[in-house]
C-alpha positions as CSV (number, residue, x, y, z in Angstrom):
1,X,-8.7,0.2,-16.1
2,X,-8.9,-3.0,-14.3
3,X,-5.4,-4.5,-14.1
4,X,-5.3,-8.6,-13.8
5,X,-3.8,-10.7,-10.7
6,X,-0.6,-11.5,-13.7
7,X,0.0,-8.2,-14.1
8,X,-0.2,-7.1,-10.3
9,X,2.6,-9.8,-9.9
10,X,5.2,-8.6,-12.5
11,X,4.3,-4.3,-11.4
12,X,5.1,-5.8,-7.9
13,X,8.5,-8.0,-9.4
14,X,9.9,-4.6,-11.5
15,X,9.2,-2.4,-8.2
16,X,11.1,-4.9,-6.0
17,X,14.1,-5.1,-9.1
18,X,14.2,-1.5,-8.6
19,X,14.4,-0.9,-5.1
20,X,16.9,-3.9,-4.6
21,X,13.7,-5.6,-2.3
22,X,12.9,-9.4,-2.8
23,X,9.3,-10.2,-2.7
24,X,8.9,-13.5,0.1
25,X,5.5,-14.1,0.3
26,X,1.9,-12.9,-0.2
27,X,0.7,-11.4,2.9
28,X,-3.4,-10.4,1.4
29,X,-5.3,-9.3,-1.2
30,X,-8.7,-8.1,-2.1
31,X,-10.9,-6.7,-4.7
32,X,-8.8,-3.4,-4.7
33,X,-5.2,-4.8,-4.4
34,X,-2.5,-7.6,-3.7
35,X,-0.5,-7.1,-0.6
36,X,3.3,-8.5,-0.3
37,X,6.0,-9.1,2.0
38,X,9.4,-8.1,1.2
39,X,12.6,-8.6,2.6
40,X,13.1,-5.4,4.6
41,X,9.9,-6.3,6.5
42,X,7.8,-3.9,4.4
43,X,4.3,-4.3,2.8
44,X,4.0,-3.6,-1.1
45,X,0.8,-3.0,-1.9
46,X,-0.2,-2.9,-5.9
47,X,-3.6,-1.4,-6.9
48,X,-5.8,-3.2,-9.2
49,X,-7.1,0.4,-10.0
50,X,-5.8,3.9,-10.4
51,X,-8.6,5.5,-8.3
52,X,-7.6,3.3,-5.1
53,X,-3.9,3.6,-5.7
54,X,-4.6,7.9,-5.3
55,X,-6.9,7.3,-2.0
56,X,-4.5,5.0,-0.6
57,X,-1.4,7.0,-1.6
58,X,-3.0,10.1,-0.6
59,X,-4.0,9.5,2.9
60,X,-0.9,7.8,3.6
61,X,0.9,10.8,2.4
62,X,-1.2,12.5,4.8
63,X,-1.1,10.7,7.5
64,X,3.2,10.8,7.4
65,X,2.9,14.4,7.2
66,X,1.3,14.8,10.2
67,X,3.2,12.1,11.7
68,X,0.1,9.9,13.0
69,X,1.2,6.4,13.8
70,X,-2.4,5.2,15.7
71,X,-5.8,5.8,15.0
72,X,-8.4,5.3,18.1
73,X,-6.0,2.7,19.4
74,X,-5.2,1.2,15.7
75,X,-1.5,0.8,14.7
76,X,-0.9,2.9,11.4
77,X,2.2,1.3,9.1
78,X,4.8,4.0,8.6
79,X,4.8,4.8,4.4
80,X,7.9,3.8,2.9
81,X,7.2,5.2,-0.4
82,X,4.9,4.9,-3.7
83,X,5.0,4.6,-7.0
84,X,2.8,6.6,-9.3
85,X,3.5,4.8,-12.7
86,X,2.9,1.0,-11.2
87,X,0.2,2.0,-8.6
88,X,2.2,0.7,-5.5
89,X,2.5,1.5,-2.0
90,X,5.4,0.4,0.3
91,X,4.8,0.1,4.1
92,X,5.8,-0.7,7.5
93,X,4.2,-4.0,8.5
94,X,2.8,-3.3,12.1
95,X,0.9,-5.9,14.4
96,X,-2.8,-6.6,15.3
97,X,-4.8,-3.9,16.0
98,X,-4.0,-2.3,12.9
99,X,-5.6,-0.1,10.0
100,X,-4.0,-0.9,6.6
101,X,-6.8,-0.1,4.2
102,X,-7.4,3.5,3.0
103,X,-8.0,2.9,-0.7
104,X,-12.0,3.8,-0.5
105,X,-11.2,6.6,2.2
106,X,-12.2,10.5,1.7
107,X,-9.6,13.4,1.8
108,X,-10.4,17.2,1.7
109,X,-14.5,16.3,0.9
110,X,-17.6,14.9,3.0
111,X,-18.1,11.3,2.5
């Protein structure tokens, strides 16, 4: 299931309600997801599909475990937290060189 650009807006408005953020701007988007700034200088990211939310959620998941914060020199945001019913991920906003995007990445299987 596709979601729509509408619909990405009020998953991201409900989040913010409940985690007493406020949403101040659009920082990106893409064909996989809408990327916003809140007021506690994270990221909220909100999938347009269910498969890229799980990538995404999963590596970040991973990467936190493990504690990495740069990749070959690239910044990695520090996860805030997720949300499995809207298809969101909260993060750290980091600085140029960064890596953001993990929504098309492998875990656990070749690619």
């Amino acid at each position: 299931m596709n979601r729509t650009d509408e619909e990405l807006i009020e998953l991201a408005r409900e989040y913010a309600a409940e985690h007493g953020l406020a949403i101040m701007a659009r920082l990106g988007f893409g064909e996989d997801a809408w990327v916003l700034k809140s007021d506690r200088h994270t990221a909220v990211k909100v999938f347009y599909r269910e498969k890229n939310y799980c990538n995404e959620r999963d590596c970040y998941e991973r990467l936190a475990e493990f504690e990495v914060t740069e990749i070959a020199g690239f910044t990695v945001p520090k996860f805030v937290r997720c949300d499995d019913s809207r298809w969101i991920v909260e993060m750290g906003i980091v600085t140029p060189p960064r890596v953001l995007d993990f929504g098309k990445a492998y875990l656990n299987r070749p690619p």
